[in-house]
Every structure is written in structure tokens, then in C-alpha cells.
C-alpha positions in Angstrom: 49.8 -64.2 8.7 50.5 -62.2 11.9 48.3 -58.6 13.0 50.3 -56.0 13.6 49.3 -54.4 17.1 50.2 -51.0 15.6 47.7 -48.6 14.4 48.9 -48.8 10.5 47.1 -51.1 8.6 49.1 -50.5 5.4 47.3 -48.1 4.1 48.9 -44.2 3.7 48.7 -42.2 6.7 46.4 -38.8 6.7 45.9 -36.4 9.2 43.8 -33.2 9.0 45.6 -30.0 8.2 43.8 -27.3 10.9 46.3 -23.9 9.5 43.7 -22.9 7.0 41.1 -23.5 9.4 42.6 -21.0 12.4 43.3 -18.5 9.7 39.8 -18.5 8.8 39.1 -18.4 12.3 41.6 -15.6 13.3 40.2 -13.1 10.3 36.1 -13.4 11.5 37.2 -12.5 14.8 39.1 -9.7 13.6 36.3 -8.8 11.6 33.9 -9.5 14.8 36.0 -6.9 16.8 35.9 -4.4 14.8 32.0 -4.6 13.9 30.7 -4.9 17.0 31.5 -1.4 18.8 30.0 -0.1 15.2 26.4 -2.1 16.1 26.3 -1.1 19.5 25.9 2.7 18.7 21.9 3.5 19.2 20.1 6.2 18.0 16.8 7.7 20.1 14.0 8.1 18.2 10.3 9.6 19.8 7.9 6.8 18.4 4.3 8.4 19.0 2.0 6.2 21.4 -0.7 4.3 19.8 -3.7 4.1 21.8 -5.8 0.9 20.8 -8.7 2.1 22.5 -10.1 5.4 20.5 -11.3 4.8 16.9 -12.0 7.6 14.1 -15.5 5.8 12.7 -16.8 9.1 11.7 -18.4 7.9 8.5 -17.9 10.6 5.7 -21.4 11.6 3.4 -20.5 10.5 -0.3 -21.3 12.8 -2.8 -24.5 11.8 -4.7 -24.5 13.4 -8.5 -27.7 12.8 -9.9 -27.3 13.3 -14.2 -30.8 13.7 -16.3 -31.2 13.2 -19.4 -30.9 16.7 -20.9 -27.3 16.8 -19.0 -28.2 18.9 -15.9 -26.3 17.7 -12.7 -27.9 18.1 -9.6 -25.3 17.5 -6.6 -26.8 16.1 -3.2 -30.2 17.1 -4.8 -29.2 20.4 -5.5 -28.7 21.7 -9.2 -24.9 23.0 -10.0 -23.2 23.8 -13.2 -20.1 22.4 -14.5 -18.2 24.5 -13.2 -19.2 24.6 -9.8 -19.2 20.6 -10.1 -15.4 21.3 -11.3 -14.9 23.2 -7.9 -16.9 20.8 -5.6 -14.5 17.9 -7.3 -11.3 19.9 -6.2 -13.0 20.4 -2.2 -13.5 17.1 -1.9 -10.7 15.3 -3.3 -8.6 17.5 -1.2 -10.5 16.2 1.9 -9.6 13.2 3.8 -10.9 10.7 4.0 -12.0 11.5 0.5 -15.8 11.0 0.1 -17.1 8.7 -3.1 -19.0 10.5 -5.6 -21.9 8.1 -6.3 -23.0 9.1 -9.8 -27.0 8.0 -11.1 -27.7 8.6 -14.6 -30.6 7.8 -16.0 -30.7 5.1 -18.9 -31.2 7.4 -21.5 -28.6 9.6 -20.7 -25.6 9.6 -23.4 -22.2 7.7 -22.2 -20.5 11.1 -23.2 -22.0 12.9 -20.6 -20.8 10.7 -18.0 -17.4 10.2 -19.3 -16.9 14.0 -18.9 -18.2 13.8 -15.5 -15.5 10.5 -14.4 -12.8 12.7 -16.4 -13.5 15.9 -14.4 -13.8 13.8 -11.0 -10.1 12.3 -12.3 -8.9 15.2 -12.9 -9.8 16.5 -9.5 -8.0 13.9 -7.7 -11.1 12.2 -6.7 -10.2 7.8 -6.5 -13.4 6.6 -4.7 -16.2 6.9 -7.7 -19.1 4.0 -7.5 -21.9 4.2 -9.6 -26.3 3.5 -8.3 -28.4 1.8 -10.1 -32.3 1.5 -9.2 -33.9 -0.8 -11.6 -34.2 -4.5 -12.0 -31.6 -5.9 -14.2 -34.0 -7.7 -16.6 -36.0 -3.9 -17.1 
């Protein structure tokens, strides 16, 4: 049995077909040059300058609503009505940064009365309510 010194060993002959290939190619850089004047069009926008160095750590007072028993409020130790309550809701929550309202009722005051007050604060606008606590937890 003799080798052929040609390149066909018998099997069929395939070459690759590059047409589809140069079309693809031809149609991105068509697409390429007409995009790319579009991206280089800039706009000018004033960004403001951030200085790193100066801080706003001005702490803000939190309201402190004291509730007793018989449903008086006393705001930063000073008695108000409801209304006035309603009012000093509406000045703060219009603030910013808003302050908390830190509510104390006492344990014997009804859950009713403070719901009314966390309904009126809502109301308001007011987000930052926390609530103080002074006794021991097993009291």
C-alpha cells in the first residue's frame, strides 16, 4: 500500500465559509459608525464641591413627653394640652433633622392614652418615636 504525498487522505474536503462572517463584520461597523459620534456628545453639568473636612454634628434635643396617670402630658417638663401637643408634633416633624419624641408613661397609665399620643405624633409626620423606661425589668 503506497502514501499518497498529497494532502487528501480520502476523506471529503471542507473549507470554512468566511461570507457570513464579513457580513456580520461589515453591519457592526456600520453600526459602530454611526453610534459613536452619538456617544461623543457631552453635556456640562455644575456638580457642587464636597468638602470632607466640615461635619454638621450638631446633636438635635429629642422631645421628652412625660404621660401621668390621670392623662396630663407634660412636654420637656412643661405641662401642654392636646392641642398644643398636636401643634408642637407639626413644628417638629417639619424640622430637620427631625427630633425623637421620647415618650415615659407611667405603668399605670392606660395603653389608650398612649396610642392617641403615637397616632397624633404619626399623623404629624413625626418617624423618630423611642419610648424610656426607668424601672428594673423584674419590678
Amino acid at each position: 500500500m503506497a502514501m499518497s504525498s498529497g494532502g487528501n487522505s480520502g476523506g471529503p474536503m471542507s473549507e470554512i465559509n468566511v461570507t457570513p462572517l464579513v457580513d456580520v463584520m461589515l453591519v457592526l461597523l456600520i453600526i459602530f459608525m454611526i453610534t459613536a459620534p452619538l456617544m461623543s456628545h457631552k453635556v456640562q453639568i455644575d456638580l457642587p464641591k464636597a468638602n470632607p473636612n466640615v461635619k454638621d454634628d450638631t446633636p438635635v434635643e429629642p422631645m421628652d413627653l412625660a404621660v401621668k396617670p390621670d392623662g396630663t402630658y407634660f412636654l420637656n417638663d412643661g405641662e401642654v394640652t392636646e392641642a398644643e401637643l398636636k401643634a408642637q408634633f407639626a413644628v417638629a416633624a417639619a424640622k430637620s433633622p427631625q427630633p425623637e419624641l421620647q415618650i415615659r408613661a407611667d405603668r399605670t397609665t392606660e395603653y389608650r392614652v398612649v396610642k392617641k399620643i403615637l397616632g397624633d405624633a404619626k399623623e404629624a409626620g413625626m418617624v423618630h418615636v423611642g419610648f424610656m423606661s426607668t424601672g428594673k425589668a423584674g419590678e
